[in-house]
N, C-alpha and C positions, 0 to 999 in steps of 0.2 A: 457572173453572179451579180446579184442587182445588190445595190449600194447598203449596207449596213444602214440602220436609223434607229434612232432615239425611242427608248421606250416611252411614249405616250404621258404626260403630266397626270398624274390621279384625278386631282381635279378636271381638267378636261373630259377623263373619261366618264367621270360625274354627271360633265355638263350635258355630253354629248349621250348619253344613254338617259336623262329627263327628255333629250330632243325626241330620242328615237322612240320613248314611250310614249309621248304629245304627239308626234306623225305618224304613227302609225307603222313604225321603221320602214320610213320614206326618208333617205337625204332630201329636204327642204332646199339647199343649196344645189345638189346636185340638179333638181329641176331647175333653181333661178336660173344657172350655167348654161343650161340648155336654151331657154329662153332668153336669154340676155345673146348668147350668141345666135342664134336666127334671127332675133328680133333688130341687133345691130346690124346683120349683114341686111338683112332685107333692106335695109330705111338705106343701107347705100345703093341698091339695084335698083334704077329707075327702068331699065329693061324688064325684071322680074313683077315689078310693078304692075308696069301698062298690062305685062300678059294678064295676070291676074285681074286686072279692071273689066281687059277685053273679052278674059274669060266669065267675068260675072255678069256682064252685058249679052255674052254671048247666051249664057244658062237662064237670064231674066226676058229673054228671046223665045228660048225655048220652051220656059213653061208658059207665059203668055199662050204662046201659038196651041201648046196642051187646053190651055182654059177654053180656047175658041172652039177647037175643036171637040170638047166632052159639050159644050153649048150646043154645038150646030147637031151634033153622032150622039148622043148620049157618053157617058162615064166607058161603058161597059167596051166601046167601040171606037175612043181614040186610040191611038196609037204612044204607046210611053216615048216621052222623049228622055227618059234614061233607065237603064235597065239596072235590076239590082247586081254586085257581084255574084258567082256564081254557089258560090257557100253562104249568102246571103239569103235566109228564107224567111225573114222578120216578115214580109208583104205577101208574103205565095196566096195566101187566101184570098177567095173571090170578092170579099166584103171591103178590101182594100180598090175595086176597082169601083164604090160606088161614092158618088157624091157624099159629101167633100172630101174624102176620104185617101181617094185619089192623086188630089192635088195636093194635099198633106205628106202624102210619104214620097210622091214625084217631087215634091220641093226640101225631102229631105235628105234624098238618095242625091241628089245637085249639090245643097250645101256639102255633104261628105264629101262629093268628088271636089268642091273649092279648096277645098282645107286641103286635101289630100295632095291636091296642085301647090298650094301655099306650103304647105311646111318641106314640099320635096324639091331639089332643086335647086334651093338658096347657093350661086356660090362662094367659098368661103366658110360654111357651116362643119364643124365636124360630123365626121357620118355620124358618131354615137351620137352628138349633140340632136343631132336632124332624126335619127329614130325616135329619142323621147319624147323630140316634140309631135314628132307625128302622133306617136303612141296615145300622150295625154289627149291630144286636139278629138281623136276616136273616143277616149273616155267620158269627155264633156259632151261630143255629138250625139255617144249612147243615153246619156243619161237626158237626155233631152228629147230622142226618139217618140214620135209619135205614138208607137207602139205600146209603151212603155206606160203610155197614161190614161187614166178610164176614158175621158172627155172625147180621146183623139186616137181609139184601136174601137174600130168594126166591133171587131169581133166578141172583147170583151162589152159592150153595149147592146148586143143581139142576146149573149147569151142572159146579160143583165134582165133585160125585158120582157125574152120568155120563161124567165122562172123566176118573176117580180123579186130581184134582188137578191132571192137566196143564194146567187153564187158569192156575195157582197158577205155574205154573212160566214158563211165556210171561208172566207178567205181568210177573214178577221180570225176564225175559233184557231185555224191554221199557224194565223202569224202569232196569234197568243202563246202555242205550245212551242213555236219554234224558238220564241224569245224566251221562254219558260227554258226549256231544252239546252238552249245555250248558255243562261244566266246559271244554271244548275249543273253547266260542263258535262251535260249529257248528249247520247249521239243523235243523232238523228231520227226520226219516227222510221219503223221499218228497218232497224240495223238489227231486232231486237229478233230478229227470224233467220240471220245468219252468225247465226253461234261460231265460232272460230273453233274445231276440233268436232264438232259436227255437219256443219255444214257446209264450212269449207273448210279448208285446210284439213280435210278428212282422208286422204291418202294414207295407209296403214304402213307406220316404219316406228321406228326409236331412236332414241337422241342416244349417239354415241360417243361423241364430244361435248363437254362444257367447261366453259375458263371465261373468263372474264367478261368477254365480247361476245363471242359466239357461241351457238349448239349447232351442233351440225346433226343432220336427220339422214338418217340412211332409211330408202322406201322399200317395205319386202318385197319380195319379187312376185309375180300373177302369172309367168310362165314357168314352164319345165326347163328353160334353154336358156340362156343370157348370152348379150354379146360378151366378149371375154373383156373390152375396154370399160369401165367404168366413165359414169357423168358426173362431174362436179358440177352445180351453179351456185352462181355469186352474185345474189341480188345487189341492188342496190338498198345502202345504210337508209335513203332520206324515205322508205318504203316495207310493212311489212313484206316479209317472201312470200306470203301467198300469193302475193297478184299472179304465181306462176301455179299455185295450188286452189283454184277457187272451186267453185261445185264441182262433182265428178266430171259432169259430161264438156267440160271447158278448162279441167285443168292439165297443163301442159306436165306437169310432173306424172299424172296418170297416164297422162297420152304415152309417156315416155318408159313406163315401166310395164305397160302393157304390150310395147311394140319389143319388147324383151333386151331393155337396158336397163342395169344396173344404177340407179341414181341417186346422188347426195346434195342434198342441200342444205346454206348457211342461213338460218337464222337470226338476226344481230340482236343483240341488246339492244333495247329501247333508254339511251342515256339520259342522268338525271346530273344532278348538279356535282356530286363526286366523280362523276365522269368527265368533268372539264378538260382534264390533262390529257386525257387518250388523243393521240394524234395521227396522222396519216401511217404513218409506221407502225403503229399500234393495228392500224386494220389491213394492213400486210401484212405485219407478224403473225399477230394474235387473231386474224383474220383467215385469210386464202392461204397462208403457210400454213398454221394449223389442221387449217382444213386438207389441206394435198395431204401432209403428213398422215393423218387420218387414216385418210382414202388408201392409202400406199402400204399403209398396213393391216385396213381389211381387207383388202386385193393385192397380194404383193405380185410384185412382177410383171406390172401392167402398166401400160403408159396410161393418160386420164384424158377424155374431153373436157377440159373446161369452159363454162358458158358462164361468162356475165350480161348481166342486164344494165344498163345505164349509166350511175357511177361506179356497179358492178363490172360493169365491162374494161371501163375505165381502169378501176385498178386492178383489173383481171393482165391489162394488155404491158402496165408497170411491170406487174411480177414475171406474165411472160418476158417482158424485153431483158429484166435483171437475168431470168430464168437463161435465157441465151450467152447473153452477156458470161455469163457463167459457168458454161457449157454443161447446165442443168436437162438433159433429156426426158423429163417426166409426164411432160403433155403429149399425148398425138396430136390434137387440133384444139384450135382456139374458135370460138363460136363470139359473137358480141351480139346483142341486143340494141337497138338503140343508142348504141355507145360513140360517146366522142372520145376522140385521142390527137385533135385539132381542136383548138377551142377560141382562133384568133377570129371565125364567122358562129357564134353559136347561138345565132338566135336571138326570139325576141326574150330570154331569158335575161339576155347580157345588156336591154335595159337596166336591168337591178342589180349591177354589176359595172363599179368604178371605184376608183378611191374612196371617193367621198361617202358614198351608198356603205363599201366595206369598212371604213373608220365607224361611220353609225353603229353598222354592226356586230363590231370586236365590242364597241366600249358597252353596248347590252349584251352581247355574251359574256363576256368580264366578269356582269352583275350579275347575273342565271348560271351562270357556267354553261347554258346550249343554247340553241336556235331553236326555237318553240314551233310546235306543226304548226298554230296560228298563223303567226309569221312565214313561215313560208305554204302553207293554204292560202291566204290573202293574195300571195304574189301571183301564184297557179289561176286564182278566181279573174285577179284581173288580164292576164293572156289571154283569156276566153270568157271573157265580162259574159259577154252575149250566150254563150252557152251555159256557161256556170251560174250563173248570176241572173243576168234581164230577164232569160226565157223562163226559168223557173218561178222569179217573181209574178210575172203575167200569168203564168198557169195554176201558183196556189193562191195569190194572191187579188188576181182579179178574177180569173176564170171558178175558183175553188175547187180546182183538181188536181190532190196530193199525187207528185209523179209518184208511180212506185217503184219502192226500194227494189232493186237488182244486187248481185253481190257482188259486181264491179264497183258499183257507187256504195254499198256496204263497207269494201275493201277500202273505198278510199277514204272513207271519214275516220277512218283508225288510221291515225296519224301516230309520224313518230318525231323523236326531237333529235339534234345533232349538237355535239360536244363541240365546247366553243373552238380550244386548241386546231379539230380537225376540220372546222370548216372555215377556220381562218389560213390554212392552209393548204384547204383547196380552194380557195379565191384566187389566194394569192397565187399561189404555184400553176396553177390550172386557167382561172378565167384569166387574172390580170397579166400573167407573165406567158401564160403556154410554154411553159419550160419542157412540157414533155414532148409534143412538137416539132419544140427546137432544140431537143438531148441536153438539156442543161436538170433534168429530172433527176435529183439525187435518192439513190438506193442502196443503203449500205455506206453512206459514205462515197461511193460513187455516181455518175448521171449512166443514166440508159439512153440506149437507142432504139426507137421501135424498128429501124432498119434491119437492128440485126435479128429481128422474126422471122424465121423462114417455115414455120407451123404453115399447115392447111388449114384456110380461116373460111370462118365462115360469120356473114356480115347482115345484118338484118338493119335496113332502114324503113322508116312509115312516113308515108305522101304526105299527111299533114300533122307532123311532130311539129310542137312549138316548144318542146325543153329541149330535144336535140335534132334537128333540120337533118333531113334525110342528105343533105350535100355536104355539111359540115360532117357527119359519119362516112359517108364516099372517101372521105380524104385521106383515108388511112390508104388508100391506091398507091398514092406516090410518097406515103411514109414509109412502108413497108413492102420489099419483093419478093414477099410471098404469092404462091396461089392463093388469091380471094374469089369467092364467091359469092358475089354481092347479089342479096335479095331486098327488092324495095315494092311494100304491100299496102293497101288502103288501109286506111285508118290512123290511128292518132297514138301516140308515145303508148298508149296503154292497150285502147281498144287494138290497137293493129298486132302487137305479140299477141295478146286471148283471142285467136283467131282458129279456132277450133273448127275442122271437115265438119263440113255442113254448113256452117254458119253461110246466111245470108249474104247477095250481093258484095261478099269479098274478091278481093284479087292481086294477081301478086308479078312480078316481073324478078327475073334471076337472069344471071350471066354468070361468066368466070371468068377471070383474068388469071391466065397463067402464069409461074412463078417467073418472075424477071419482066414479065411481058409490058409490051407499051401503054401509057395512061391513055384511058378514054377519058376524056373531061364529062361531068356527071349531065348535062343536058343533050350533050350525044349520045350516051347511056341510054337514056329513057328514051329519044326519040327513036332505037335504034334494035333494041328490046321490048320483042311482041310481052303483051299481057297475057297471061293467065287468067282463067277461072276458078276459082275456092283458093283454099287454105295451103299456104304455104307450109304447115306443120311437118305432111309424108313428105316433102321435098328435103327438111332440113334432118328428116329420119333413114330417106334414105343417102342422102350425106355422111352421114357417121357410119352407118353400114358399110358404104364404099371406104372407109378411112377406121375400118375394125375388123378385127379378126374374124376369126370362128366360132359360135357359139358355146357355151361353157354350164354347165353346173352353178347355180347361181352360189356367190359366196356367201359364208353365215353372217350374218346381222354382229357384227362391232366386230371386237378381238380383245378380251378378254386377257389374255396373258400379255400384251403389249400394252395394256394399259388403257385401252379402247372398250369398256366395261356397258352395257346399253343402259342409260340412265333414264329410262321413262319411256313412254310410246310420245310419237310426235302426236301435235306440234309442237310439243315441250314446252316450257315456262317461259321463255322472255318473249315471244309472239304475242303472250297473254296480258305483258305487261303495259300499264296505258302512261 
């Protein structure tokens, strides 16, 4: 158990929550740290040095040699001497390859690999140290991006010129309503045509549970048959549960009750400032208990799928370990999304994530009693500056063309908040300490093991997750020896679950590892495992199938004499609530 400490001086928490409002809740310190120690070790490397010298001599080589030859070939016909990465599509357009334009983003795609060489490598540096700095060094190199500014992007100055300026002008009416919009804590242009209980989150069921935390939504059934095993899911708190209910033709909850399962889903509260004290136990209890409990009495006598998403999964994979631990039998199989149950490589998240960053944090939780969507939107925007951020600036703001609203990016401006209690203790328990990991995860008063899982699971990772890295979620391999059957699919924390048959250019790679059986290390894995074409969705349908009974009579909507009484059609009321 990690060392007992001092509850915090008032005053400092004072001080440190004026920090955290003036930065932005950014530790200030936590970057000097970062800085001060690469900065220290470098100035001792004179090895690390000279490369660096040799390498900028080498790259002021290489564009030279680019200058001669767009002089001698024209623009359109030298040859790049460096390529962009390959998720890099800031330059794809042909307008970057003409004078000067060329030599603009070729001398800016070199500085990024300089830095990239400087801040990697140092030795002496702590990794976390060396990731922020890498991180920040990318933040200042975006914002300085050629791209980025009318004078020095192609693109935006062609379109400037054939429609004399009025793109210049739509961009301004744009940034008017968006700063209007924001200043007014209103949502975004375009959120205003996906109504939540029409448009999405329209799946027909009722709320059969509600206390404190949760509503749980039972979906009516669309077939004459049900599998006999009921589905629980268990989003994640820091997300409404629609992301799993969006339009019909992409919500996985339809998909799920159409393929003839029986399905329930949690809800959370959206917490406010009297919700401070709710704490990790609180969304176990009052959370995925409640919810099993539920289930077990509209459906008795049936084991449950249950499916978490994210930090859903997360404390999905607690209760099953307790659940073992206990010789609680109530799951057939355990499903995970996106989920870490490793949290000692978790990404470029776990930038925002050290003492120092978490002290900020508590002492403005403290003040609010939660972690405001803001705050944690800002963090999300800057892991994907370049998507979330640059590229949309350039398109409404120079180009003047409002992306439009989808009801993924709908889904995602409806933010929610997290109680201070529970997310100061998933920092700490989770990123800082990985207690659950390493079984020092206390439940009940005792710690769990995810070892002693022996559930059929089922494991969903996405190729470019930056909240949870498709290999930090593999590692549940050698935590637990169960049969896993680990699926890892295009797309990103969010886009890669909404992965609905049909969609476009998706793809997905699956294997099993049987119960007991030997760790593949996860770049084996992939190297080693053919790809698929489309949607992982029938694959993890007919998964459950193999691991459920015989079809059944579907059961009636709540239960009524248990206490299970249907309180409203979904989506119910705390979804609704901002």
């Amino acid at each position: 158990m990690p060392p007992q400490t001092q509850a915090p001086n008032p005053l400092d928490i004072q001080a440190r929550a004026a920090l955290a409002d003036a930065a932005a809740s950014m530790s200030p310190q936590s970057a000097l740290l970062a800085w001060a120690d690469w900065a220290s070790h470098l100035a001792i490397s004179p090895g690390k040095q000279s490369e660096l010298a040799a390498l900028a001599l080498e790259q002021a080589a290489a564009l030279a040699g680019y200058l001669r030859e767009c002089l001698m070939t024209g623009p359109g016909e030298a040859r790049d001497c460096i390529a962009p990465p390959a998720q890099d599509r800031r330059f794809a357009e042909l307008e970057w390859r003409r004078w000067p334009f060329n030599l603009w983003h070729q001398g800016f795609l070199l500085n990024q690999r300089w830095w990239e060489a400087a801040t990697h490598g140092v030795a002496g540096v702590e990794r976390h140290h060396e990731n922020v700095v890498a991180f920040a060094a990318r933040q200042w190199l975006d914002l300085f991006s050629p791209g980025n500014q009318l004078a020095t992007n192609p693109v935006a100055l062609k379109r400037t010129a054939e429609e004399a300026g009025a793109n210049l002008a739509r961009g301004q009416a744009i940034l008017a309503e968006n700063l209007q919009r924001a200043l007014a804590g209103m949502p975004p242009a375009g959120t205003e045509n996906f109504v939540v209980g029409r448009d999405v989150a329209a799946t027909p069921g009722k709320v059969v549970l509600r206390n404190r935390l949760i509503e749980l939504i039972q979906y009516a059934p669309t077939t004459a048959q049900v599998r006999a095993e009921p589905v629980l899911i268990v989003p994640a708190w820091i997300m409404k549960y629609y992301i799993l209910d969006l339009s019909p033709h992409n919500s996985l909850v339809k998909y799920l009750v159409d393929q003839g399962h029986t399905v329930f889903c949690i809800s959370w509260k959206n917490p406010g400032a009297g919700d401070r004290d709710l704490g990790m136990d609180d969304y176990l209890d009052l959370g995925f208990r409640a919810a099993l409990g539920a289930v077990n009495a509209v459906v008795p006598k049936r084991k449950v799928h249950a499916t978490g998403y994210c930090l859903g999964g997360t404390l999905l994979a607690v209760a099953a370990a307790a659940m073992a631990r206990d010789g609680d039998d109530r799951l057939a199989s355990m499903t995970l999304f996106c989920a870490q149950t490793d949290f000692s490589e978790p990404g470029e998240l776990g930038l925002f994530v050290d003492e120092s960053q978490v002290a900020l944090l508590e002492a403005q939780m403290q003040q609010k009693g939660y972690l405001s969507a803001e705050q944690m939107a800002g963090a999300f925007q800057m892991l994907r500056s370049y998507d979330l951020l640059w590229s949309r600036m350039v398109s409404e703001y120079l180009l003047g063309e409002r992306r439009p609203m989808n009801d993924l990016m709908a889904w995602n401006a409806d933010a929610t908040r997290m109680p201070a209690r529970m997310h100061s203790q998933y920092l700490h328990r989770l990123f800082l300490n990985d207690d659950l990991s390493e079984g020092r995860y206390p439940v009940d008063g005792r710690p769990v093991s995810l070892g002693d899982i022996t559930l059929p699971v089922f494991s969903v990772g996405t190729l470019s997750d930056h909240v949870a890295p498709w290999r930090s979620v593999y590692k549940l391999h050698y935590l637990s020896p169960a049969r896993i059957t680990f699926v890892l699919t295009s797309g990103g924390h969010n886009a890669g679950i909404v992965s609905e048959p049909g969609h476009p250019n998706r793809s997905f790679r699956i294997a099993t590892r049987p119960a007991g059986g030997n760790y593949i290390p996860p770049d084996q894995w992939l190297e080693t495992t053919p790809s698929k074409d489309g949607s992982w969705w029938p694959a993890w349908v007919a998964w459950l199938r193999k691991h459920s009974g015989a079809s059944v009579p579907p059961p009636p909507i709540g239960a009524p004499r248990k206490g299970y009484q249907p309180a409203g059609d979904a989506p119910g009321c705390y979804v609704l609530e901002n």
